[in-house]
Every structure is written in C-alpha cells, then in structure tokens.
N, C-alpha and C positions, 0 to 999 in steps of 0.2 A: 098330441102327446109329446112330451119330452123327458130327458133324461132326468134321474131324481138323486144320483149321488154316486159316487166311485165305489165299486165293490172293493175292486183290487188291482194289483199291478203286478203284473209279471218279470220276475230278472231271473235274465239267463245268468249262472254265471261259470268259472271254470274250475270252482274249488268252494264245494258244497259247504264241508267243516270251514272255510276262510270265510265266507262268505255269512255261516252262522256267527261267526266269532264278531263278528263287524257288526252284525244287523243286530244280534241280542245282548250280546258281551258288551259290545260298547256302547252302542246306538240303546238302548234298554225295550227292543220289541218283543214281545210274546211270539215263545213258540206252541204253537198250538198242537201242530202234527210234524214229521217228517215220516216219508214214506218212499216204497219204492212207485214207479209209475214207468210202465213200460219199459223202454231203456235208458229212464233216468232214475234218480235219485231228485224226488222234490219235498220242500219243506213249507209250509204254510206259516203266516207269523200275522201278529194283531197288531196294528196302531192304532189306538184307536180305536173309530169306527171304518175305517180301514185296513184290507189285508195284503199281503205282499206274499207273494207265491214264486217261491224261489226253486230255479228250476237248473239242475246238475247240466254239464253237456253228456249227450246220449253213449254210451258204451260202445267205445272202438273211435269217438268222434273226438276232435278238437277246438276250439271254438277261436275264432280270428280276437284279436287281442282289441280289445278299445278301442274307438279314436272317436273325436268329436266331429269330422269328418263326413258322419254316415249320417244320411236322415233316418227321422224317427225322432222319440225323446232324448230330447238333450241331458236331465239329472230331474233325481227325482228329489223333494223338498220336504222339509219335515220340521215341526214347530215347537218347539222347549220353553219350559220357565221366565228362564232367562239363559239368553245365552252366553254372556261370560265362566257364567257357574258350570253350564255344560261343558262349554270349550276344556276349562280348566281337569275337570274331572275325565271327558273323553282321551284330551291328550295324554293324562296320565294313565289309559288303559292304553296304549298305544296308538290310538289316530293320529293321522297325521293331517296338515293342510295339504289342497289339492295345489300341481304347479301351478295350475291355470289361475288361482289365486290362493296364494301364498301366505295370507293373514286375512282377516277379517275386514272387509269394505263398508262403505255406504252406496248401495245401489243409486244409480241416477236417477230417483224415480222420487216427484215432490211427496214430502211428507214420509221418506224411508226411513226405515231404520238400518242399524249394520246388520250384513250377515255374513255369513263363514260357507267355504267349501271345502267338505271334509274328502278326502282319498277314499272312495269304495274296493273293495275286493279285488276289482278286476279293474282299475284304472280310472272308474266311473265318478263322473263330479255327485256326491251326497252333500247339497245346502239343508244349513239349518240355518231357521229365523226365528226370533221370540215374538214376535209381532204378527200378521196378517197382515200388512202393505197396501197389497191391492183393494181397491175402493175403486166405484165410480168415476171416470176422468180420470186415473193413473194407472197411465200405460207405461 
C-alpha cells in the first residue's frame, strides 16, 4: 500500500485575517470554511485538489517568528497560468518578493523554468511556478 495524493497542509500562522488576505486576496484560494477550533481560530481553503488549513496561534499564545533555520518544510509551492501575468497582478494587490529571493530566478535544475518567491504572512517563502519542473532524472 502507498500514499495516493496530498489532502492538505497545515500553516500555522500569527494573524489569521493576514494570513486570509495573502492566501485568497492575493494568492486567489477558496475559502471554504473558517471556524473557531478549540483555542484557535482555523480556516480551511481549496486549491485545487488540494487543501490548506490554516491555523490561528492558540489564545493567550505567541508563535516564534520564521526562520528558514528550523527543520520541517522549507515553503510551500503553488502552480499559475503563467507566471509573469500572476506576478504582475499579485504585486499590484500588494505581494511582495521574498528577501531570500528578490526577483524571479531560473532554478538550477536542467530543463527549468523561472520561478518567483512570494513573502507569506508570517515571513514564510510562497513559490509559484507555471510549469511542473520535476520529471524523472531532475533533481
């Protein structure tokens, strides 16, 4: 038996309404639900066939601030049209580029294309690609 596809992902983040503004404002994900859940505030959203479950920090708590630093997942990735036309349209909802890269690359990976990383909510690298990249033999 193996796995058969990503439900979802889970982001914590520190600013639930920021963190909407980002994911559906800009980014254009369905919101499906927000709710409360224990002592958070969580919001459910579609990409897709993909969901992303966004989850407040807990009442009374703070949540340590980003760093690239910490294991676990480095940025989560997300696939557009085209991404010139996105870039163009995101940054005029207010996206910004991530520091870690600061305009749009060509990944070192034969046969890439460019991609962009966008500034998440909370510090966190969001790449978008218009392509699918990875194939067989590119690592």
């Amino acid at each position: 038996m193996k796995i058969t596809a990503i439900d979802h992902v889970a982001v914590q983040t520190s600013n639930l309404d920021t963190a909407l503004d980002f994911y559906v404002g800009i980014l254009g994900a369905e919101l499906v639900v927000r709710q409360k859940f224990k002592r958070r505030q969580i919001a459910w959203l579609r990409v897709g066939n993909v969901k992303i479950e966004l989850f407040s920090e807990r009442e009374g708590e703070s949540l340590k601030e980003w760093s690239d630093f910490y294991s676990g997942p480095v940025h989560i990735s997300f696939l557009v049209p085209n991404l010139d036309s996105f870039l163009r349209e995101a940054l005029a909802k207010g996206a910004r580029f991530h520091p870690s890269h600061p305009e749009p690359f060509l990944p070192p990976v034969p046969g890439a294309s460019k991609i962009a990383y966008l500034l998440g909510p909370d510090g966190e690298e969001v790449e978008i690609r218009d392509r699918d990249d990875i194939k067989e033999g590119n690592t």
